[in-house]
Structure formats: C-alpha cells, structure tokens
Backbone as CSV, one residue per row, in Angstrom:
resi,resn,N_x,N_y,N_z,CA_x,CA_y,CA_z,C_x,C_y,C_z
1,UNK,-20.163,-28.245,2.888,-19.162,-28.507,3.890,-18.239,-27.298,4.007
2,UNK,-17.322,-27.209,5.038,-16.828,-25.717,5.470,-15.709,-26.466,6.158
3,UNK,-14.990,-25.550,5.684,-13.468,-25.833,6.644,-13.132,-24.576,7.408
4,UNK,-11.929,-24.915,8.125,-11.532,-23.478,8.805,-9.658,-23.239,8.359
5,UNK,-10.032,-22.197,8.442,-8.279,-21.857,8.341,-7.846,-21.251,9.101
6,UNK,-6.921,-21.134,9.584,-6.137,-20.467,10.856,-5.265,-19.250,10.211
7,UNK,-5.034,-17.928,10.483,-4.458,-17.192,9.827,-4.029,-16.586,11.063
8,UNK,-2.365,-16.009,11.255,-2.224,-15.190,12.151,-1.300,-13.712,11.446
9,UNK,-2.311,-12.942,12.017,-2.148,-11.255,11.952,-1.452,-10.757,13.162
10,UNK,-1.382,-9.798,12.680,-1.151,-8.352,13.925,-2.260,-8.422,14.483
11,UNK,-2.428,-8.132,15.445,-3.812,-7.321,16.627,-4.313,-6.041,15.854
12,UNK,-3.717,-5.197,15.900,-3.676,-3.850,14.998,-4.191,-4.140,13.484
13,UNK,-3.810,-4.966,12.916,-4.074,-5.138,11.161,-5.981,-6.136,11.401
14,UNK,-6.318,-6.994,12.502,-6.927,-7.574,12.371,-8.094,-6.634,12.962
15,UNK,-7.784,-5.729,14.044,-9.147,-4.993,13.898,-9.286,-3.764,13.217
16,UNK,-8.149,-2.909,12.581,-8.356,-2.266,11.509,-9.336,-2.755,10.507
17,UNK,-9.018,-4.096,9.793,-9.438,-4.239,8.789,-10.982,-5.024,9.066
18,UNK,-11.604,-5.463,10.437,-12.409,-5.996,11.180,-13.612,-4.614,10.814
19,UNK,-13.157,-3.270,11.430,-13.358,-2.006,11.269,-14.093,-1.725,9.754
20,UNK,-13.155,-2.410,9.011,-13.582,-1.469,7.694,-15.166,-2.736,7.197
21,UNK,-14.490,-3.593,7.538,-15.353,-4.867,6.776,-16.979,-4.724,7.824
22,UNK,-16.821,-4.299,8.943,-18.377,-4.070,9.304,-18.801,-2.598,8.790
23,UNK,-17.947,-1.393,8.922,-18.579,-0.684,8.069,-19.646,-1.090,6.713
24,UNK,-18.559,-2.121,6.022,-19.650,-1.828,5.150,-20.202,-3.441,4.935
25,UNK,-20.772,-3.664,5.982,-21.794,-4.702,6.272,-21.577,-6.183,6.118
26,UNK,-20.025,-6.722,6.420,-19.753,-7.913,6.202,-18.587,-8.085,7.619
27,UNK,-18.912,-9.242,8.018,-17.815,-9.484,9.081,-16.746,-10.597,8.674
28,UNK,-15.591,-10.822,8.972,-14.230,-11.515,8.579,-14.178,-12.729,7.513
29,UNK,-14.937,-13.402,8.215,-15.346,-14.997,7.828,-15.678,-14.798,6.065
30,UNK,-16.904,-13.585,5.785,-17.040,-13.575,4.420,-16.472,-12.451,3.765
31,UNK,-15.585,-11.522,4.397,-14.470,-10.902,3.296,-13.599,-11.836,2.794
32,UNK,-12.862,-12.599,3.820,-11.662,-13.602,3.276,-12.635,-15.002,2.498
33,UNK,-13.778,-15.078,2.373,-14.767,-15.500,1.488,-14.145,-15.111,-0.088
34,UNK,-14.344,-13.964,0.026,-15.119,-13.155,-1.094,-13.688,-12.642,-1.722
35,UNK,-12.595,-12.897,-1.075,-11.027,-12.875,-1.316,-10.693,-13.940,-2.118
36,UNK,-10.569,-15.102,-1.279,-10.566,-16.165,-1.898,-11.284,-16.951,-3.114
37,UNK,-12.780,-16.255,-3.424,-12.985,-16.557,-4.549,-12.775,-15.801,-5.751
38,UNK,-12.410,-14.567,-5.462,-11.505,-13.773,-6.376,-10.661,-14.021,-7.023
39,UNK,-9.251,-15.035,-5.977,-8.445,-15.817,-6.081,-8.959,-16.994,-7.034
40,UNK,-9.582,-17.583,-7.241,-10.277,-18.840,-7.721,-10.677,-18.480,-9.748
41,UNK,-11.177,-17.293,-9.132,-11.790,-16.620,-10.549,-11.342,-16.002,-11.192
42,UNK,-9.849,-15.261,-10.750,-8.872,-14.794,-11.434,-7.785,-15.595,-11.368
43,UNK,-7.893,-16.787,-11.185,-6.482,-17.677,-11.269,-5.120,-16.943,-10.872
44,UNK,-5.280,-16.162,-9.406,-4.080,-15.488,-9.327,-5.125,-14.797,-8.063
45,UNK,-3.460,-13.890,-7.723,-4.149,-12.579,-6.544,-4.941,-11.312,-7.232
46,UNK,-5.801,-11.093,-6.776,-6.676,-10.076,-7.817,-6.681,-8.986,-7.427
47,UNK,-5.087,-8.450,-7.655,-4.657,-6.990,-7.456,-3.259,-6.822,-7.549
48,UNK,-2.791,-5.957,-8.163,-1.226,-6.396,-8.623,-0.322,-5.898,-7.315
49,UNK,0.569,-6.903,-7.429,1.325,-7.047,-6.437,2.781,-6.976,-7.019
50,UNK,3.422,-5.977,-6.385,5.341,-5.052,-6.751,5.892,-4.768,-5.730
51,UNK,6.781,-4.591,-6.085,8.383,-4.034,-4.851,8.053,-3.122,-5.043
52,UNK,8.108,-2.339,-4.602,8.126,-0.695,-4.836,9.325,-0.169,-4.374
53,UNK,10.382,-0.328,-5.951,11.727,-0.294,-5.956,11.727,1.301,-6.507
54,UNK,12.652,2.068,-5.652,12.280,3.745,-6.041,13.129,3.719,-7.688
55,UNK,13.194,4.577,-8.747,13.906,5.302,-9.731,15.106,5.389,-9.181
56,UNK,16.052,5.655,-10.452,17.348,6.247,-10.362,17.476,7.873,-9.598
57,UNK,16.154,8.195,-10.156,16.316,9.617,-9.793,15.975,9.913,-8.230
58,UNK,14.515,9.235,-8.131,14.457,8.945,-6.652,15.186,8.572,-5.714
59,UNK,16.167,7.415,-6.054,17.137,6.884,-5.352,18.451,8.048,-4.887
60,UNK,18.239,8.909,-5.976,19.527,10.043,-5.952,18.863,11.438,-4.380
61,UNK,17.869,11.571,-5.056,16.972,12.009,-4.038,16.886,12.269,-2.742
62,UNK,16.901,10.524,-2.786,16.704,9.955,-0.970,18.265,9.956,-0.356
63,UNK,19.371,9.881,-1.583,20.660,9.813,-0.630,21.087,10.992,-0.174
64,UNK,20.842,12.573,-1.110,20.919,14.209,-1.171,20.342,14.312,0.288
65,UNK,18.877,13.691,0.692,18.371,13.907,1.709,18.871,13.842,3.104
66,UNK,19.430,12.325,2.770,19.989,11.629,4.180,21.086,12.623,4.301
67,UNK,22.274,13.158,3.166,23.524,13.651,3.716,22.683,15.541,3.570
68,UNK,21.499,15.173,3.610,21.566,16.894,4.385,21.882,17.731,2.591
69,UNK,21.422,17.574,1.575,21.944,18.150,0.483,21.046,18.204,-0.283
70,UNK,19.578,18.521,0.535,18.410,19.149,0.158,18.328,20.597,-0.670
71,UNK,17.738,20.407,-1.886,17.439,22.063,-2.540,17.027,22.960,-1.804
72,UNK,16.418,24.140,-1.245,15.898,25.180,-0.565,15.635,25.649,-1.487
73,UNK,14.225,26.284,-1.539,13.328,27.392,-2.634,13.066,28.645,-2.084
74,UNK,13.283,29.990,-2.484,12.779,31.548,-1.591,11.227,31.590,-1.741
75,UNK,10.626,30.751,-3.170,9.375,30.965,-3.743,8.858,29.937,-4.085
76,UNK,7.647,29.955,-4.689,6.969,28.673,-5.129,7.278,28.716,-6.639
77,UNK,7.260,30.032,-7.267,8.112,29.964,-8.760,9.092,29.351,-8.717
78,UNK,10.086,29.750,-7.646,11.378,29.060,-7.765,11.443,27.752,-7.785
79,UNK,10.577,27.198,-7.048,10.331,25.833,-7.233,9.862,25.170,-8.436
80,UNK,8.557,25.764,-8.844,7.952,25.186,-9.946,8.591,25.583,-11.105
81,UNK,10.126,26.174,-11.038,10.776,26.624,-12.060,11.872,24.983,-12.110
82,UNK,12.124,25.194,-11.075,13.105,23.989,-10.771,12.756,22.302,-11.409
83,UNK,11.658,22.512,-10.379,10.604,21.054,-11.436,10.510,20.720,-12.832
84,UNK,10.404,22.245,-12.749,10.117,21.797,-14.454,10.956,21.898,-15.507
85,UNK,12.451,22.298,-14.877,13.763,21.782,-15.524,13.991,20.659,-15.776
C-alpha cells in the first residue's frame, strides 16, 4: 500500500534538485523514498543538522567589514605573515 504526501517547495529548489536526482537515474517519488528510509534506519535525520553561528573572531571580522575597517596587504607575504600571527 502507498500513500502520498504533499510537500510544498520553491519552484527553483524543486527543479534544481529534480535536475540532480535524474542525473543520476532516480526521479522525486524515490529520492524522498530513499530519504525517508534513512530517516527510519537512523532513527533521526541522516546528516547533521547546525546553526551556523560564526566565532568570536569571525563575528569581530564581519563587524571591521561592515564599518569599512578592513586590513589591506601590499603582498601575499604580508598577508600570509599576518595570518599566521
């Protein structure tokens, strides 16, 4: 027996990923198959899933950036000198 599920996407995300799944020789119905029993067999989502919350340092980074208080390098030494301070 077979049920159906209704899922709504983007237009854009559904034939992107429509795209990849006939590449390599499966169409919708049995990727989200083959998802879901992943789900089943790993008692969970079977791929780790995070915030991708930046560092302290990163965070310092991204604010230098926004107010324009970007480093400038003359060289690539100068740089890879910098880094590796």
């Amino acid at each position: 027996m077979s049920s159906t599920i209704t899922v709504r996407v983007e237009d854009k995300l559904k034939k992107e990923a429509g795209d990849v799944f006939r590449e390599v020789g499966m169409d919708m119905s049995t990727a989200i198959t083959i998802y879901l029993k992943q789900v089943v067999r790993t008692n969970g989502i079977p791929f780790p899933i995070s915030a991708e919350i930046p560092n302290a340092l990163t965070l310092k980074a991204i604010q230098e950036a926004e107010k324009g208080k970007m480093a400038s390098f003359s060289s690539i030494d100068e740089l890879m000198e910098d880094l590796n301070d």
